[in-house]
N, C-alpha and C positions, 0 to 999 in steps of 0.2 A: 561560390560562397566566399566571402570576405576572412580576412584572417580575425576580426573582430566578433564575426557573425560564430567562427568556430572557437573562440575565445568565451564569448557568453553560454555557448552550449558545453562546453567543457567544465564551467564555474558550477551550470544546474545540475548536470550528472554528480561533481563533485560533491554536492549540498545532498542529492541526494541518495548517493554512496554512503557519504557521512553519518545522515540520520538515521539510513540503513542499517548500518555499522551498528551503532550504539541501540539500535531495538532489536535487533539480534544477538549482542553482547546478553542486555536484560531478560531475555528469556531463556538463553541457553542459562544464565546461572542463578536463575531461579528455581525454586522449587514447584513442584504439583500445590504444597499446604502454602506456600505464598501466592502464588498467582491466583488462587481461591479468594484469597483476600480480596474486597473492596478497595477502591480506593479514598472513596471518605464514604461513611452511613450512608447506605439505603442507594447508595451509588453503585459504577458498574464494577465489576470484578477482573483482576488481571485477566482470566482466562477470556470473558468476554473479551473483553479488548484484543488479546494476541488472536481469537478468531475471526473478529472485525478485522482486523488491518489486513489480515490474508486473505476474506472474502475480500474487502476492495480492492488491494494489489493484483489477484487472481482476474478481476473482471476489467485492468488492466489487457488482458492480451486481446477479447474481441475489441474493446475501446480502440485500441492502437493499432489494430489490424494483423496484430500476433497468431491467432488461434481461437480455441474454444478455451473456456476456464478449465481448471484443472480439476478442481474442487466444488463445483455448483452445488452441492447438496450443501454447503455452510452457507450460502444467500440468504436460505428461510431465517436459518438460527441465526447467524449473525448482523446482516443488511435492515432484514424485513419485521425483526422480532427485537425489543429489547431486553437485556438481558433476566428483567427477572420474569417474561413469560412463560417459565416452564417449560420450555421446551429443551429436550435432554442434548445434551452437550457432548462432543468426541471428549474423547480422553486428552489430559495434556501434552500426554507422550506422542500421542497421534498427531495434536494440534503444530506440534514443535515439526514433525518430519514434514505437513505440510509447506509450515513456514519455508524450511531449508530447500524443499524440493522447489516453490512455486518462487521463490527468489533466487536460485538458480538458473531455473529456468528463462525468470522476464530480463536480468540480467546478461544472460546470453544476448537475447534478441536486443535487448536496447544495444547492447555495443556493437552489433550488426547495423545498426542504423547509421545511413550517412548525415551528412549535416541537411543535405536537403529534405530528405528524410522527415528528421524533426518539428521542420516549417510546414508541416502537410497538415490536412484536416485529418481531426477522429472521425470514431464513426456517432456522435452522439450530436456533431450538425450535418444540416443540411447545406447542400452546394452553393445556393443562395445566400445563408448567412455565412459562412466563411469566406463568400466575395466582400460583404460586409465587414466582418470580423476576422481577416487573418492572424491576428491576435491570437485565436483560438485554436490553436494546432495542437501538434502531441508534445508539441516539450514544455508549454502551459498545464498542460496535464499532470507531467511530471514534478513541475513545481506547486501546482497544490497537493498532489501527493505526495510531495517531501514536507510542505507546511501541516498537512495532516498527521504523518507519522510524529513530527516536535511535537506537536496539539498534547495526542495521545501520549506519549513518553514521558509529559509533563503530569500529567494525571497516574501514569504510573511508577512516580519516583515516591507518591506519598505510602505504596506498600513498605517503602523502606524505612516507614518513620514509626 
């Protein structure tokens, strides 16, 4: 591996440490009655969102060849449902220990990973297309889950207004 190659990899974990950072700033110093809150009319609700980000991080670990999710019962309510289907929701005290616990945890293993590591395939291609697309490895992955969490953080800065 190039000192370049572990230069780039260092910059995406950085980005997203970073966004990391600041979405778990915003939920630890939130409240249960703000995170209830929309973020614009008829839109989703902080809580949705803090349970979305954790089902997708969570499904993180088989993608990356981590593990089993940690939290699979949030897939339904959060991945496969949008928020206002009715369907009853963990508590936010709950949703937070989630967070802490399951970014704890991916965080461990991502800093396990060596740099060759990161240039590997997930498991969401097949062997064929990643002769195709090595492009498509797990530290691709990592960077549209860092562009997803800005996404989301964007839409929940408007609780604050």
């Amino acid at each position: 591996m190039s000192k370049q190659q572990e230069l780039i990899i260092k910059q995406v974990l950085d980005a997203w440490n970073g966004q990391l950072n600041r979405a778990t700033k915003f939920f630890r110093t939130h409240t249960k009655e703000q995170l209830e809150m929309e973020v614009a009319p008829h839109k989703n609700s902080g809580v949705y969102l803090l349970g979305h980000l954790i089902a997708v991080h969570d499904a993180l670990f088989p993608l990356l060849c981590l593990g089993e999710r940690l939290f699979p019962e949030l897939e339904n309510i959060f991945l496969n449902n949008p928020d206002k289907a009715g369907l009853k929701k963990p508590g936010v005290e709950y949703l937070k220990k989630c967070w802490e616990e399951v970014h704890e945890k991916l965080n461990k293993s991502l800093n396990e990973f060596t740099s060759d590591d990161w240039l590997q395939k997930h498991n969401a291609i097949s062997e064929e297309d990643f002769k195709k697309e090595p492009h498509r490895n797990k530290l691709n992955v990592v960077i549209v889950r860092t562009n997803h969490i800005a996404y989301h953080l964007g839409q929940l800065a408007f609780i604050d207004n």
